[in-house]
C-alpha positions as CSV (number, residue, x, y, z in Angstrom):
1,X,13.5,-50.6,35.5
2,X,12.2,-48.9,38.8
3,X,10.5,-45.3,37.9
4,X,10.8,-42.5,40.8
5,X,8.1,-41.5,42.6
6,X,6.8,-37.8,41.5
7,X,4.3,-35.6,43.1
8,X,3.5,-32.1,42.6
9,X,2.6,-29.7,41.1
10,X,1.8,-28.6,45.0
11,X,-0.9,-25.7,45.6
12,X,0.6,-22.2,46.2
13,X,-1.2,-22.4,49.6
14,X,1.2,-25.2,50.8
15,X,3.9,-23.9,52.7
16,X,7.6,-24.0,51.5
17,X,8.8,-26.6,54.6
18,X,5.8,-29.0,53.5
19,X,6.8,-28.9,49.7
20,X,10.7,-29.4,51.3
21,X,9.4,-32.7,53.7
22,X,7.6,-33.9,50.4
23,X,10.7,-33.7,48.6
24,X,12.7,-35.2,51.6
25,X,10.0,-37.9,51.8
26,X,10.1,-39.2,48.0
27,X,13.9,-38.7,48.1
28,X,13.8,-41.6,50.3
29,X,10.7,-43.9,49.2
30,X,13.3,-43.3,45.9
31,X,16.4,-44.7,47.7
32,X,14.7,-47.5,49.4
33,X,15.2,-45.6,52.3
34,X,11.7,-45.7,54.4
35,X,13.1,-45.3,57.8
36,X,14.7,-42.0,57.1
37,X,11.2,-40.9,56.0
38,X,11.0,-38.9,59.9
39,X,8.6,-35.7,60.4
40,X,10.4,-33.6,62.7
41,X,8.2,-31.7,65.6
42,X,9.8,-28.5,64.8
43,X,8.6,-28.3,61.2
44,X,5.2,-26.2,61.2
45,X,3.5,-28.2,58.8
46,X,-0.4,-26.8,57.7
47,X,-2.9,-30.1,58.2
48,X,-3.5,-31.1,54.6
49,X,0.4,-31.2,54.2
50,X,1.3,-33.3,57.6
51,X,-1.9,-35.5,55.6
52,X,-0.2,-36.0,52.6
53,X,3.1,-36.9,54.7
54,X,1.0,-39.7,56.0
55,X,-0.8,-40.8,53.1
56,X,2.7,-41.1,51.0
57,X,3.9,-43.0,54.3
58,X,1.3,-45.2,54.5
59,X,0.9,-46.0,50.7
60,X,4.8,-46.4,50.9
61,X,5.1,-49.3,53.2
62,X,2.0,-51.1,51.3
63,X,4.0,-50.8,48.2
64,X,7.4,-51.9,49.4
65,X,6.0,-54.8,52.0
66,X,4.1,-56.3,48.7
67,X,7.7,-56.6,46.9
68,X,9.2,-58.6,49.3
């Protein structure tokens, strides 16, 4: 059976729209649903967040290209 994809605790210093894109983000890796993962350009996202968007991304599309 497939697990969900959990991250978190995040750090207090993360702010609240990068903890809601990381939720957005593994709602979709969840669903099978990699090209709704989007980063709008309005969300204010600090560095290490927009980082972690990437890496998840990234990590993401290795994981579901090697099930195919």
């Amino acid at each position: 059976m497939h697990k969900s994809l959990q991250l978190g605790p995040f750090p207090k210093r993360h702010c609240l729209e990068g903890d809601f894109m990381a939720e957005h983000i593994l709602n979709c890796i969840n669903k099978h649903m990699l090209s709704k993962i989007v980063i709008p350009a309005s969300v204010n996202l600090q560095e290490n967040v927009h980082g972690q968007v990437e890496a998840i991304q990234k990590t993401t599309r290795l994981m579901l290209a090697s099930r195919i």
